[in-house]
C-alpha positions as CSV (number, residue, x, y, z in Angstrom):
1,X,-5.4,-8.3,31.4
2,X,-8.3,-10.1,32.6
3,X,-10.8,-8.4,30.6
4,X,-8.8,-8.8,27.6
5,X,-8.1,-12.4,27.9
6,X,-6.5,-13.6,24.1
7,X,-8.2,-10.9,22.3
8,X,-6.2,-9.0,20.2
9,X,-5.8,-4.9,21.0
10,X,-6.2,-2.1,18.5
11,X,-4.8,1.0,19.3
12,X,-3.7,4.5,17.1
13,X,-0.5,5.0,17.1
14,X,-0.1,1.4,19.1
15,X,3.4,2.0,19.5
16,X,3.0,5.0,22.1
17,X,0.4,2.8,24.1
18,X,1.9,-0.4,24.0
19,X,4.7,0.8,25.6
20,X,2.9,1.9,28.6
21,X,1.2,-1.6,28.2
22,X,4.2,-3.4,28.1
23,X,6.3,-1.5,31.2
24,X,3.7,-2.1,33.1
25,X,3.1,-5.8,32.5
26,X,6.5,-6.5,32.7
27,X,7.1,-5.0,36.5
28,X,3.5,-7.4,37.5
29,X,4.2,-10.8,35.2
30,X,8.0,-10.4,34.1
31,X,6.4,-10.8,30.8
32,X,5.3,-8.4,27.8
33,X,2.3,-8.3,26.3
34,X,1.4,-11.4,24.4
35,X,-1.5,-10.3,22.2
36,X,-1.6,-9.7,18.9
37,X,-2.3,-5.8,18.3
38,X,-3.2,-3.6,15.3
39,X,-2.1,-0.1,15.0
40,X,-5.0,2.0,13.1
41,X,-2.3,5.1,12.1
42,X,-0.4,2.5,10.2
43,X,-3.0,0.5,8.7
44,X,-5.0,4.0,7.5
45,X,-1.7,4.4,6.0
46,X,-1.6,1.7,4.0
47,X,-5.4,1.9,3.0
48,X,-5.8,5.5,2.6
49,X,-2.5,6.8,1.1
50,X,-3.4,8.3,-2.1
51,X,-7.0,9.6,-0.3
52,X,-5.6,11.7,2.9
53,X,-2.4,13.3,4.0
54,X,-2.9,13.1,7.8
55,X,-4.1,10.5,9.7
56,X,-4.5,11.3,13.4
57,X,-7.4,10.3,15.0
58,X,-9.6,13.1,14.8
59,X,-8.2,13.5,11.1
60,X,-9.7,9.7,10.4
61,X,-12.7,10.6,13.0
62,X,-13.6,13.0,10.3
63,X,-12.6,11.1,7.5
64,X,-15.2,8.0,8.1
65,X,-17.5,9.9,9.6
66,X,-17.5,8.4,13.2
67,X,-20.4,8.6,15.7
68,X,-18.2,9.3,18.6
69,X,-16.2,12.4,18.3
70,X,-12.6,11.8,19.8
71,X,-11.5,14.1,22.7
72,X,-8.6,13.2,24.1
73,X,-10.3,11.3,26.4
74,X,-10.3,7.4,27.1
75,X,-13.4,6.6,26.4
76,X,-14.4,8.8,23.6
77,X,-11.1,8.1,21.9
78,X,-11.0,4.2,22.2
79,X,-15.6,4.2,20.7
80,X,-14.0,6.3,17.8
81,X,-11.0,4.0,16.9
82,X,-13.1,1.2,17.2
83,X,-15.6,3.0,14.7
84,X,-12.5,3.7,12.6
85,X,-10.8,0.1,13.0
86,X,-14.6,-1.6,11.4
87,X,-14.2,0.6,8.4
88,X,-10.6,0.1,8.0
89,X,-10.9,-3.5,8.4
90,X,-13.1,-3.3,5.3
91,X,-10.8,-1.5,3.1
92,X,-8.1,-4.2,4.1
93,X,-10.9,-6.7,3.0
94,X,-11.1,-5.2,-0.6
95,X,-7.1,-5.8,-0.5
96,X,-7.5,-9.2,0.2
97,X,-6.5,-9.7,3.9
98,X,-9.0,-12.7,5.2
99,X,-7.4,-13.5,8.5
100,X,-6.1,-11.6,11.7
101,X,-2.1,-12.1,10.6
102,X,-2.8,-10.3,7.2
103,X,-4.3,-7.4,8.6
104,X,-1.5,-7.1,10.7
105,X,1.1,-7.4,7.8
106,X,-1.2,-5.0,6.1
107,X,-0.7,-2.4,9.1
108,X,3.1,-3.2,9.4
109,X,5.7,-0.2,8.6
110,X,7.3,-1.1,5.6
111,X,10.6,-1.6,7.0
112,X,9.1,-4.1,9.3
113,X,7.4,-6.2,6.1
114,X,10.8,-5.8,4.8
115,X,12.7,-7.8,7.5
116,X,10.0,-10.3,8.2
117,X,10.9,-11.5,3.9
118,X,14.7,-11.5,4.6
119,X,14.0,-15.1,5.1
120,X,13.2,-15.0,1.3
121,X,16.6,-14.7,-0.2
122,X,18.4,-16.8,2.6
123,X,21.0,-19.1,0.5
124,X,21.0,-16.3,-2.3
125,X,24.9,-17.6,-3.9
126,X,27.3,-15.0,-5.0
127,X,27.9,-15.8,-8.4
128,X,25.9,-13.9,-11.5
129,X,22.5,-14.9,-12.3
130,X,18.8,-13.9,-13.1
131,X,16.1,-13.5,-10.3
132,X,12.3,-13.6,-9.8
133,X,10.1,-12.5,-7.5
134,X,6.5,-14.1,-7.3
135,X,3.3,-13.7,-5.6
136,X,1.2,-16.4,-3.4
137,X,0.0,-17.9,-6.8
138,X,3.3,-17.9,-7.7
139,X,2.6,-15.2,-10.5
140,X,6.0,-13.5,-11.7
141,X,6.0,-9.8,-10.4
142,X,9.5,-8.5,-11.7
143,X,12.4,-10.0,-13.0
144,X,16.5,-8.8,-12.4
145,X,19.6,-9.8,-12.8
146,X,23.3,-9.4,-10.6
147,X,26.6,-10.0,-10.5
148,X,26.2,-10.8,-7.3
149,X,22.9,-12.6,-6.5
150,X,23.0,-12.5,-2.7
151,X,24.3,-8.9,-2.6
152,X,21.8,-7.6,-5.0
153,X,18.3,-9.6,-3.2
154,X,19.5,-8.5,0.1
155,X,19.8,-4.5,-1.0
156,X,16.1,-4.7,-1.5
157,X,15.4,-5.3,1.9
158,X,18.0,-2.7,3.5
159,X,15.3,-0.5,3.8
160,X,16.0,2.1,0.6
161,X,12.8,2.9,-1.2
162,X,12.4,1.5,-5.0
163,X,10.4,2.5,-7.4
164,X,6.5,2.5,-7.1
165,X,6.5,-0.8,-9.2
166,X,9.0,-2.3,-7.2
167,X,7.7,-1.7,-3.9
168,X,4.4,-2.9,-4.7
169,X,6.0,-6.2,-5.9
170,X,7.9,-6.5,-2.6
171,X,4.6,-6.0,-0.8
172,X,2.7,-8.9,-2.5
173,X,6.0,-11.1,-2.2
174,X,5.7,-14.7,-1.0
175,X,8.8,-16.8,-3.5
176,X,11.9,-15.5,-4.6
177,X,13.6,-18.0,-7.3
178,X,17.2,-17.5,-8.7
179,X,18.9,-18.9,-11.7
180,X,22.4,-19.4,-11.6
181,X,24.3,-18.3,-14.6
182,X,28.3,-17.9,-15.8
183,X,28.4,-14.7,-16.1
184,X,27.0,-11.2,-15.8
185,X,26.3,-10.8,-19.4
186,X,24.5,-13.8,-20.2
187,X,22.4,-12.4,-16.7
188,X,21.6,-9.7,-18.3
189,X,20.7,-11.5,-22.2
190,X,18.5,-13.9,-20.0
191,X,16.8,-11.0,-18.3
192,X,15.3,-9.3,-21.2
193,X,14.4,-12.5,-22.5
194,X,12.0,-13.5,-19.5
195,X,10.8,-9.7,-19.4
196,X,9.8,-10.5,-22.8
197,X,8.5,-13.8,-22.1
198,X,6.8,-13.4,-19.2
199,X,6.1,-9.0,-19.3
200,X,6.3,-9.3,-15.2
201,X,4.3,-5.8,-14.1
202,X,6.4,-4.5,-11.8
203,X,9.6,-4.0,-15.2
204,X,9.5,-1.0,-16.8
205,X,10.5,-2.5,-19.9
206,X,7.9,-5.4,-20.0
207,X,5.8,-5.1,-23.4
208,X,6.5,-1.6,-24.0
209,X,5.5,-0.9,-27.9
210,X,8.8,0.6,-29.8
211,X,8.3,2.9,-32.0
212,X,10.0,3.3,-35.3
213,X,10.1,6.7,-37.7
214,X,9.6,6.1,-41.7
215,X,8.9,8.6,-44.5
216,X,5.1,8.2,-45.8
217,X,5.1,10.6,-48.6
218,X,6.0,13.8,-47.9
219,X,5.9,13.2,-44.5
220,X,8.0,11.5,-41.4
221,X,5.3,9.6,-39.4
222,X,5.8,7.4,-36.5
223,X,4.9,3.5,-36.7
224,X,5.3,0.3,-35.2
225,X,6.8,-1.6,-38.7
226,X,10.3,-1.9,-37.7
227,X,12.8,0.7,-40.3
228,X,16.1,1.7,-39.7
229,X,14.9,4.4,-37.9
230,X,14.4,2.8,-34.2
231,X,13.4,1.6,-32.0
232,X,12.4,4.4,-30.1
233,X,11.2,3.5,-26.3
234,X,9.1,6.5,-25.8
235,X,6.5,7.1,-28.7
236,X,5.9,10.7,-27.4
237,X,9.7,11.4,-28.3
238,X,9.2,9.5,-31.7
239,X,6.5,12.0,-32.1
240,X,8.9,15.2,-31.4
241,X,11.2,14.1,-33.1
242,X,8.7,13.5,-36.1
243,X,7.7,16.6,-35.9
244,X,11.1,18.0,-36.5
245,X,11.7,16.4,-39.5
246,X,8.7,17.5,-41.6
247,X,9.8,18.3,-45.3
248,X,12.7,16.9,-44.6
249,X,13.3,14.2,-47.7
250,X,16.6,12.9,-47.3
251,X,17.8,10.3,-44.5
252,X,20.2,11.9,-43.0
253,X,18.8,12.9,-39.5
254,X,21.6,14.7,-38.4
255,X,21.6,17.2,-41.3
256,X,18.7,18.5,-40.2
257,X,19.7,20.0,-36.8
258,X,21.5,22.8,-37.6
259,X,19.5,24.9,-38.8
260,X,16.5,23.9,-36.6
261,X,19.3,25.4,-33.8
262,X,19.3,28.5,-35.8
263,X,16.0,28.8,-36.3
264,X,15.3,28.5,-32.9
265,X,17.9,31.5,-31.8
266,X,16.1,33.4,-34.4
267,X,12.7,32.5,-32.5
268,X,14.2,33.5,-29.2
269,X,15.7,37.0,-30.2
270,X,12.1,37.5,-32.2
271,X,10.6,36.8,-28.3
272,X,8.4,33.9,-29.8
273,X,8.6,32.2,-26.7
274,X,6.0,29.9,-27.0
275,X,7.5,28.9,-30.6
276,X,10.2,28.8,-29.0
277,X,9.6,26.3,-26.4
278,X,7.6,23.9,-29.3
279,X,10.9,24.0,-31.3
280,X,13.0,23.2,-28.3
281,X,11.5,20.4,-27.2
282,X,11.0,18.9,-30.9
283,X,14.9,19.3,-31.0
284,X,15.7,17.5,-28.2
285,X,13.8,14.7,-29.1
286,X,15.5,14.7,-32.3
287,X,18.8,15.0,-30.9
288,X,18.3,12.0,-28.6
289,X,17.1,9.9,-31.5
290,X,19.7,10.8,-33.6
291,X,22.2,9.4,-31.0
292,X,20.4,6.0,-30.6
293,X,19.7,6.2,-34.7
294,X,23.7,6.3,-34.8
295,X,24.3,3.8,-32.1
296,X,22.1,1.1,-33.4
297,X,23.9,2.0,-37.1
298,X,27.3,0.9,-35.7
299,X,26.1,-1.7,-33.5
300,X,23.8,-3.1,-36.7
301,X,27.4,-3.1,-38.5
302,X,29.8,-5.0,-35.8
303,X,31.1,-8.3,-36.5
304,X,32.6,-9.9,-33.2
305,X,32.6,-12.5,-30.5
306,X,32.3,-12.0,-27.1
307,X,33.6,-14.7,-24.5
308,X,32.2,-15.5,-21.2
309,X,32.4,-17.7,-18.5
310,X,29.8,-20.8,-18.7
311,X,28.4,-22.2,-16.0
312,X,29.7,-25.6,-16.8
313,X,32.8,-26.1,-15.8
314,X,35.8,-26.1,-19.2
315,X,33.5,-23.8,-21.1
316,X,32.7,-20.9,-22.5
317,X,29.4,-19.3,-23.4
318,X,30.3,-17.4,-26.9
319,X,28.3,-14.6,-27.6
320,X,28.6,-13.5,-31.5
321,X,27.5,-9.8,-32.6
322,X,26.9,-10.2,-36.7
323,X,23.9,-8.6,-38.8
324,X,22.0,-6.6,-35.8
325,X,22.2,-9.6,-34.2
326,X,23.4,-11.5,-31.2
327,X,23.3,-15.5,-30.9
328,X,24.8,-17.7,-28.1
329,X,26.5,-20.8,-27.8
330,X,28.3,-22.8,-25.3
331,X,31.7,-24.2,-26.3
332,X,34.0,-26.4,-25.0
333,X,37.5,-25.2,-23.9
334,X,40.5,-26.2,-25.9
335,X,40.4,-28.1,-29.4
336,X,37.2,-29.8,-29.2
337,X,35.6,-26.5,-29.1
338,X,36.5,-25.7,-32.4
339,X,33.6,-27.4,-34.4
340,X,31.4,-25.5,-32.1
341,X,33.0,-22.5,-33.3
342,X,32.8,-23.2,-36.9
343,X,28.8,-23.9,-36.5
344,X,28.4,-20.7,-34.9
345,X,30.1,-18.6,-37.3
346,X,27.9,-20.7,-39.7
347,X,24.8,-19.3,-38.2
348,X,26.0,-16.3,-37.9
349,X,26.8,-16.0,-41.8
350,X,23.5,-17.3,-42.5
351,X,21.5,-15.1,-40.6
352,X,19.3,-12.6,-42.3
353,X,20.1,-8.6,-40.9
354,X,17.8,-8.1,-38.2
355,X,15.8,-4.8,-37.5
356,X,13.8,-6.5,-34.9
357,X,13.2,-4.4,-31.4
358,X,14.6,-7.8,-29.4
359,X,17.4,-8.0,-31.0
360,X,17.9,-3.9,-30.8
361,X,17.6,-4.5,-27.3
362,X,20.1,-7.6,-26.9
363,X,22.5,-5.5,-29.2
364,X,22.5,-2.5,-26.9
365,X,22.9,-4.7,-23.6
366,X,26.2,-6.1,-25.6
367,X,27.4,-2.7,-26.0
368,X,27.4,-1.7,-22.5
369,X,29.7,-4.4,-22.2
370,X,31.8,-4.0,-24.8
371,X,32.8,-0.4,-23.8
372,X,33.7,-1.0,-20.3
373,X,33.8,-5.2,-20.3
374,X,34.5,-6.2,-17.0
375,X,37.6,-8.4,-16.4
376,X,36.0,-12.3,-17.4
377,X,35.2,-10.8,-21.0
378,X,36.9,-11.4,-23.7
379,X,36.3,-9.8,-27.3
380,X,37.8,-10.7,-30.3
381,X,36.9,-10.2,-34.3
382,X,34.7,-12.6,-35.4
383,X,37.5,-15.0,-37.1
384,X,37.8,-18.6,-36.2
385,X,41.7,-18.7,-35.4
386,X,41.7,-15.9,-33.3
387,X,38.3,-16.8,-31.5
388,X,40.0,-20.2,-30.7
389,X,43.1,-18.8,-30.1
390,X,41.4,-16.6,-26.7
């Protein structure tokens, strides 16, 4: 104690050593150790876990080419973490880590970041709503939305594992803002538009191309004009699936699986494996894009209104599903909502039919809902007695 004064400690595996530390400290001062200590396992961890799969202290000796060659003894072992904590202490550097505290948050198990950013989400309501988590420069990382805001920002620090993405937001996490909305619909409208807005890194969904298929020719080819045909999230299925089609004139994408099937028995009992496989996979991807083809067909065709909670108190947030579109507006409750209404349906009626990707996406968010809506919905046709009426 009296040689280390203030200083900080650095130990491998600090943990194991502390403890020893701390014990024995306690039984002369009734106090633990005060310092500040950095544990070299966990920080090499952090620094070096796409470069080496073990990280004991010979393992690292080795690694960064220490002078001192650890032993097992006190001496030896404490010259070659030192070497080893220098280097390290670069890396964390290169991350950004200027002071003492951020190489120590650097080192810090994950679960232990985790619980030191509870604090974050303290005050988190319960009601539905959009969420955003932002860096030190208050740069938006990832954007979500919940039913139940304070149920859905404390999960991520229960200490499951998210996505790579994910996790590296949480890790460069200093604000978490929420956005209070009426219901869990509209949350999840309002995400997709700030994903668009704002194409946060750490969503999957933020500025991915679509892809749509189109006949050029002779030929189904895969582009980014929007058709009928789309749009398709992955371009490498759009691809497949283009593939599939070739010489196929008529628009009918469903026609054409049959005998693809067949012809890919006939490839199988023939032992054209290889074939085999290409046509396989070509056929799935047609398969799945006949299903969202057909989805975004009926969805492209429905005509209706779907109610929600506002946040407002006496309203209701209307969200109308008309030409492969979906527009929102807030109405008031009772009789005075019903000019609202008639403007709405006005809009609606004007609107040109849409084949844009957004509103693809906002149409297929409406649909989950619509299938299994959850008890605040209502849906109703898209006349203005019976939509005043609910």
């Amino acid at each position: 104690l009296a040689f280390a004064g203030d200083a900080p400690l650095a130990a491998h595996n600090a943990r194991f050593d502390v403890g020893f530390l701390d014990h024995a400290v306690q039984r002369l001062t009734g106090r633990r150790v005060a310092a500040a200590v950095v544990d070299t396992v966990w920080l090499a961890r952090r620094l070096l876990q796409r470069r080496s799969e073990r990280f004991s202290l010979a393992q690292l000796a080795h690694f960064f080419g220490t002078a001192t060659d650890p032993c097992h003894r006190a001496l030896p072992d404490a010259l070659a973490t030192a070497e080893i904590l220098v280097a390290l202490l670069g890396l964390a550097q290169e991350r950004g880590a200027r002071t003492l505290a951020e190489v120590i948050e650097l080192a810090a198990p994950r679960e232990r970041r985790l619980h030191a950013r509870r604090a974050l989400v303290a005050g988190a309501p319960t009601t539905p709503g959009v969420y955003l988590f932002r860096d030190r420069n208050d740069t938006v990382l990832y954007v979500g939305k919940a039913r139940d805001l304070r149920a859905r920002l404390r999960s991520y620090f229960a200490g499951d594992r998210q996505r790579p993405a994910v996790e590296a937001a949480l890790g460069a996490l200093a604000r978490v803002e929420w956005r209070e909305l009426g219901s869990e619909l509209e949350a999840a409208l309002e995400e997709l538009r700030l994903i668009r807005e704002l194409r946060p890194p750490a969503n999957a969904r933020g500025g991915r191309p679509q892809s749509y298929l189109r006949r050029r020719g002779e030929r189904w080819v895969v582009g980014a004009e929007p058709t009928r045909f789309g749009p398709i999230a992955s371009k490498r299925r759009a691809q497949l699936a283009a593939r599939a089609l070739d010489d196929y004139a008529g628009e009918d994408l469903a026609a054409v699986l049959p005998p693809l099937r067949a012809k890919l028995r006939r490839l199988a009992r023939d032992l054209r494996f290889e074939d085999a496989a290409r046509l396989r996979d070509r056929v799935a991807a047609l398969e799945a894009v006949v299903a969202r083809v057909d989805e975004l067909d009926r969805l492209r065709s429905e005509e209706l209104c779907v109610l929600a909670p506002a946040r407002e108190p006496g309203f209701w947030r209307a969200f109308v599903v008309a030409d492969g579109r979906v527009t929102a507006r807030t109405i008031p409750r009772g009789a005075a909502g019903r000019l609202e209404i008639q403007a709405c349906l006005a809009t609606a009626s004007a609107a040109e039919p849409s084949l844009a990707p957004e509103d693809a996406a906002d149409l297929l968010v409406v649909s989950g809902f619509v299938r299994r809506p959850p008890p605040e919905l209502r849906i109703v046709p898209l006349r203005l007695a019976e939509i005043q009426a609910a």
